[in-house]
C-alpha positions as CSV (number, residue, x, y, z in Angstrom):
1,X,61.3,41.9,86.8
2,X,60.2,40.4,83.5
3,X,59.9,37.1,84.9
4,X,57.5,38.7,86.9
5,X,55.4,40.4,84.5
6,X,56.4,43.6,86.5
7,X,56.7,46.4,84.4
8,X,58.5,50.2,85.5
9,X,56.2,53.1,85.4
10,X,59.1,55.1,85.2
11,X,62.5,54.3,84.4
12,X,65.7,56.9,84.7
13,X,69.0,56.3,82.6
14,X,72.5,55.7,84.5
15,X,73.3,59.1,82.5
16,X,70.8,61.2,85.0
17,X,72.6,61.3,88.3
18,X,70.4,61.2,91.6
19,X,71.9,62.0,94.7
20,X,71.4,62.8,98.8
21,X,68.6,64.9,97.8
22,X,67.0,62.3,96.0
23,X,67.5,60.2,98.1
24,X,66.0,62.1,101.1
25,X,62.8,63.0,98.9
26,X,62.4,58.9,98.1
27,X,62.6,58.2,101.9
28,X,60.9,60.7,103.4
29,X,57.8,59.4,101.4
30,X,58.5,55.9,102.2
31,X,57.2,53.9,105.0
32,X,60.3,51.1,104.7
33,X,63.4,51.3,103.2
34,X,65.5,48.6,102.4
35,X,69.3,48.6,101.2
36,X,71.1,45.9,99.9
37,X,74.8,45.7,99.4
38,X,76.3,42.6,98.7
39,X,74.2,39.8,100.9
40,X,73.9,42.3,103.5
41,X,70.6,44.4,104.3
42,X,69.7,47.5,106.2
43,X,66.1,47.8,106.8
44,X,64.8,51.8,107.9
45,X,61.4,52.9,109.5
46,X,62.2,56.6,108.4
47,X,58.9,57.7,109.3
48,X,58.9,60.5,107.2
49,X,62.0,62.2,108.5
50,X,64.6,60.2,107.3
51,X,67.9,60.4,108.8
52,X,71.3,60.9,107.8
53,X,72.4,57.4,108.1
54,X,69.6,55.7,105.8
55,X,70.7,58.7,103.2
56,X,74.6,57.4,103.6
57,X,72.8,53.9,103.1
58,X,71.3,54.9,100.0
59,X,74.5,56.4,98.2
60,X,77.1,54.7,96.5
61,X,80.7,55.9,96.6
62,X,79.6,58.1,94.2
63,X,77.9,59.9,96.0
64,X,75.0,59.0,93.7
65,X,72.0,56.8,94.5
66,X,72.5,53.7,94.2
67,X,71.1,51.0,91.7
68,X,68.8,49.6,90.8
69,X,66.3,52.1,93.2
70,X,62.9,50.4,93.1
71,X,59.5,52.4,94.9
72,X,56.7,49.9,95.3
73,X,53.9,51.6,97.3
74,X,55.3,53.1,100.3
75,X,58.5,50.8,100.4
76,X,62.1,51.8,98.8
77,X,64.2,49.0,97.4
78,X,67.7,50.1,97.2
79,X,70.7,48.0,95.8
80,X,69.9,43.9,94.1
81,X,69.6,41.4,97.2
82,X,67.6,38.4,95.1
83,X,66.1,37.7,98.5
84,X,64.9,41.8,99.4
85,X,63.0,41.6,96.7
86,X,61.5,37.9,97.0
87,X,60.1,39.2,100.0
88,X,59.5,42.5,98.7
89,X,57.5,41.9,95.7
90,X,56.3,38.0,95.8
């Protein structure tokens, strides 16, 4: 993100857990969200009621959100794809 010039309005430390309600707020205010794991990606219209399967998406085996969780406007960027977020942020 530095190389960028993107700077995080708000940044949260590995030591605060988020989990499936978390992750339900962050999608149910999202138009898109997109979850990366590995070079796979799962993209999710939620639409404001997001289901159980983009939640499971979101989580780790945890049970925690996964990371890095990035909100730009009305997308969610979930997991480090170097191409999500090409495309996602330019």
């Amino acid at each position: 993100m530095d190389a960028r010039g993107i700077t995080p309005k708000e940044s949260v430390p590995a030591s605060r857990k988020l989990g499936a309600e978390d992750a339900r707020s962050l999608a149910a205010a999202a138009t898109t969200v997109i979850v990366a794991k590995g070079k796979q990606s799962q993209t999710f219209k939620p639409a404001g009621k997001p289901t159980d399967e983009v939640i499971q998406a979101m989580l780790g085996p945890t049970g925690n959100l996964r990371a890095p969780t990035i909100v730009t406007g009305k997308t969610v960027l979930v997991g480090f794809s170097e191409e999500v977020y090409q495309a996602a942020l330019g």
